[in-house]
C-alpha positions in Angstrom: 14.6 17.3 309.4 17.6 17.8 307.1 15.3 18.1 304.2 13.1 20.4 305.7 16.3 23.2 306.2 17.4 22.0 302.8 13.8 22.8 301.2 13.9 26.2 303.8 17.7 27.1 302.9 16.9 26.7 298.9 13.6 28.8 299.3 15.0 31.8 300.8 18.3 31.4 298.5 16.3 31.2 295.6 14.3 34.5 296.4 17.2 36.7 296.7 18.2 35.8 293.4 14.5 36.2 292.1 15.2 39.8 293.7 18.1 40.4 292.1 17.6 39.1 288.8 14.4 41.2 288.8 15.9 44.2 289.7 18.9 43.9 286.6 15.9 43.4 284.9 13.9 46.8 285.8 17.0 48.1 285.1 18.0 47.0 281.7 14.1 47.9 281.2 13.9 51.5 281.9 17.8 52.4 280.8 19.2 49.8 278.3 21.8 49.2 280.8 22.9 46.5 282.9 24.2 47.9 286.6 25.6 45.4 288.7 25.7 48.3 291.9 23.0 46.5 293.2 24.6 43.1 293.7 27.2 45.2 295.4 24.8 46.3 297.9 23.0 43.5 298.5 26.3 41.9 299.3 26.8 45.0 301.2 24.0 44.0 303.6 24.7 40.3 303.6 28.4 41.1 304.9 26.9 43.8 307.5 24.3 40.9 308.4 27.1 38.2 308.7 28.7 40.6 310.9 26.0 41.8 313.6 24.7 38.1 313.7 28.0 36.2 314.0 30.7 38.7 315.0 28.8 40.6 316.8 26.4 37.7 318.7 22.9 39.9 318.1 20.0 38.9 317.8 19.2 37.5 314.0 16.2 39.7 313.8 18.1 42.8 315.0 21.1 42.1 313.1 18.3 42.0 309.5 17.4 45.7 310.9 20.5 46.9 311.7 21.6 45.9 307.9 18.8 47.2 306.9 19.5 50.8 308.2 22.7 50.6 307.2 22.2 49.6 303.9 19.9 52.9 303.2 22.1 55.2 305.2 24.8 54.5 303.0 22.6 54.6 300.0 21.5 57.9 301.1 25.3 59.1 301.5 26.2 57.8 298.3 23.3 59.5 296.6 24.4 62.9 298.4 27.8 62.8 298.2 28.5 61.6 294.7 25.5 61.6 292.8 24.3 64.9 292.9 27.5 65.9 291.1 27.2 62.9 288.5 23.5 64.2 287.7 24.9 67.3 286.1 27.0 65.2 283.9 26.3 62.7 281.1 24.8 59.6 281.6 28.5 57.7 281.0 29.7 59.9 283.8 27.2 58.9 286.2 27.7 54.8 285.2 31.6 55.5 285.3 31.1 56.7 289.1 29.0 54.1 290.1 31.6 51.6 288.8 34.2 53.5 290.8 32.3 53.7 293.7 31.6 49.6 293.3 35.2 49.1 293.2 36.1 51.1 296.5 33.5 49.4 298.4 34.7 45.8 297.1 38.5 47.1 297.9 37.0 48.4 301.8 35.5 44.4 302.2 38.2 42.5 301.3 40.7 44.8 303.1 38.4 44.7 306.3 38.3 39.9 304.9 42.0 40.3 305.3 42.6 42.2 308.3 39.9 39.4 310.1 41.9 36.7 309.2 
């Protein structure tokens, strides 16, 4: 039994890093750069997850959906509130928002990590 969760565990732990290595690598493909913003959301949505599932005592499957939406509503705000500006600018610009933007959120998590313990 214990190897069957372990074989389970390292399957689906391995595929979210096969996702996320292949998306740094569509984007070092298409732009030359490497953007770590998507780790940030995917640890977004693992924190929201963690949260719905085990604060929050819902459902697994509804707590997956409920990351889900938020995840994309907040990638929808972000995209409305500060990237339409950015896309007037330069391309530096835009990356030097996105890294600002990265460090808020990271500052928001471990404020909220602090405030739980």
């Amino acid at each position: 039994m214990l190897i069957t969760l372990a074989l389970i565990s390292g399957a689906g732990l391995g595929s979210m890093y096969g996702l996320l290595a292949l998306g740094f690598y569509v984007t070092y493909s298409v732009s030359s750069t490497v953007n770590f913003a998507q780790g940030s959301s995917m640890m977004l949505g693992a924190v929201l997850c963690y949260t719905f599932v085990v604060t929050w005592r819902l459902h697994p499957a509804l707590g997956i959906v409920l990351a889900l939406l938020c995840c994309a509503l907040w990638g929808m705000l972000v995209e409305r509130i500060r990237f339409d500006r950015a896309r007037i600018q330069t391309f530096e610009r835009f990356e030097a928002a996105e890294h600002r933007l990265h460090e808020r959120l990271m500052a928001i998590e471990l404020r909220e990590e602090v405030e739980r313990r």
